[in-house]
C-alpha positions in Angstrom: 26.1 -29.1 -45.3 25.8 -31.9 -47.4 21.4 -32.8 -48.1 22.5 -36.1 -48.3 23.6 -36.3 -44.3 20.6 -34.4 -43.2 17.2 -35.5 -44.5 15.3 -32.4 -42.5 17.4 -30.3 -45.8 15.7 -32.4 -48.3 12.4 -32.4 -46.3 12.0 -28.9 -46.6 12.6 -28.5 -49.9 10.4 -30.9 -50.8 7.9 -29.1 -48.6 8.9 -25.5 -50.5 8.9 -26.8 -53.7 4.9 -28.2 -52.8 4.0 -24.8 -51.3 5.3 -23.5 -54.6 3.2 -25.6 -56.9 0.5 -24.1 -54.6 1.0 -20.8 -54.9 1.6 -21.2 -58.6 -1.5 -23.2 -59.0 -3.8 -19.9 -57.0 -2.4 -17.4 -59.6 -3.0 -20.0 -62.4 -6.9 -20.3 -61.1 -7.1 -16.4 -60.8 -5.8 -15.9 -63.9 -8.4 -18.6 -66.1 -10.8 -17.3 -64.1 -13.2 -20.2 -64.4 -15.4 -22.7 -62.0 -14.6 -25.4 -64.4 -10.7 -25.0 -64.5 -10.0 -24.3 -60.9 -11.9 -27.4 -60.3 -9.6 -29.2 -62.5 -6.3 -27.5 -60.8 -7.7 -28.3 -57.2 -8.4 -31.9 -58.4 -4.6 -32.4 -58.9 -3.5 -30.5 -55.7 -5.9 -32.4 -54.1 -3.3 -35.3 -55.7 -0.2 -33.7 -54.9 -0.9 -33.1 -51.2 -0.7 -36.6 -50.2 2.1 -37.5 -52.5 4.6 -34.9 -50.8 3.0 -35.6 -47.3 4.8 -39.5 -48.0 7.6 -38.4 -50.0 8.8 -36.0 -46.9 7.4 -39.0 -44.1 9.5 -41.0 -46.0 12.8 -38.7 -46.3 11.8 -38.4 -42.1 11.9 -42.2 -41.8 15.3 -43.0 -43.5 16.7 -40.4 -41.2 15.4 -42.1 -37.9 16.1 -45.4 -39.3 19.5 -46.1 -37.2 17.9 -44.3 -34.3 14.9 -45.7 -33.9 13.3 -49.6 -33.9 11.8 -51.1 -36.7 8.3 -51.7 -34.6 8.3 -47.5 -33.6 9.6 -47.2 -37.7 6.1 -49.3 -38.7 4.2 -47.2 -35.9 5.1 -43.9 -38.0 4.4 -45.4 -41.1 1.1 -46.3 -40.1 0.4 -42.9 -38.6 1.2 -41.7 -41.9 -1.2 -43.9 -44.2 -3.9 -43.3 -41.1 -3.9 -39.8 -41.8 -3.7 -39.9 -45.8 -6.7 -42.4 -45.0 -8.9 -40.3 -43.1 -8.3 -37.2 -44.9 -9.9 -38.5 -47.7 
């Protein structure tokens, strides 16, 4: 199967690939084992979270975009900032 065809490959990658920056990033704060650094390590998850939540909205999007209008397309796409908005 060819990723390029079917976005929902590339979309879970990029989700496994975030979940594995997460997991990495827990051992990394176990193993400083400081207040200060896991602070510092949240702080950029806290930055990564949002940027994979787009990336795979956005891999979801150009899939649905010959399926789907443009006015349901911006609908999604608002949905999207909405909830990087009030997650904040």
């Amino acid at each position: 199967m060819d990723p390029h065809e079917n976005p929902v490959v590339l979309m879970s990658c990029l989700r496994v690939i975030g979940a594995g920056v997460e997991i990495a990033a827990a051992i990394l704060m176990l193993k400083i084992n400081t207040i200060e650094a896991a602070l510092r390590i949240n702080a950029v998850l806290g930055l990564l979270g949002p940027v994979v939540l787009i990336a795979v909205s956005a891999l979801g999007l150009w899939g649905l975009v010959e399926r789907v209008s443009l006015a349901k397309l911006v609908m999604i796409l608002c949905g999207s900032i909405l909830i990087i908005i009030g997650t904040r």
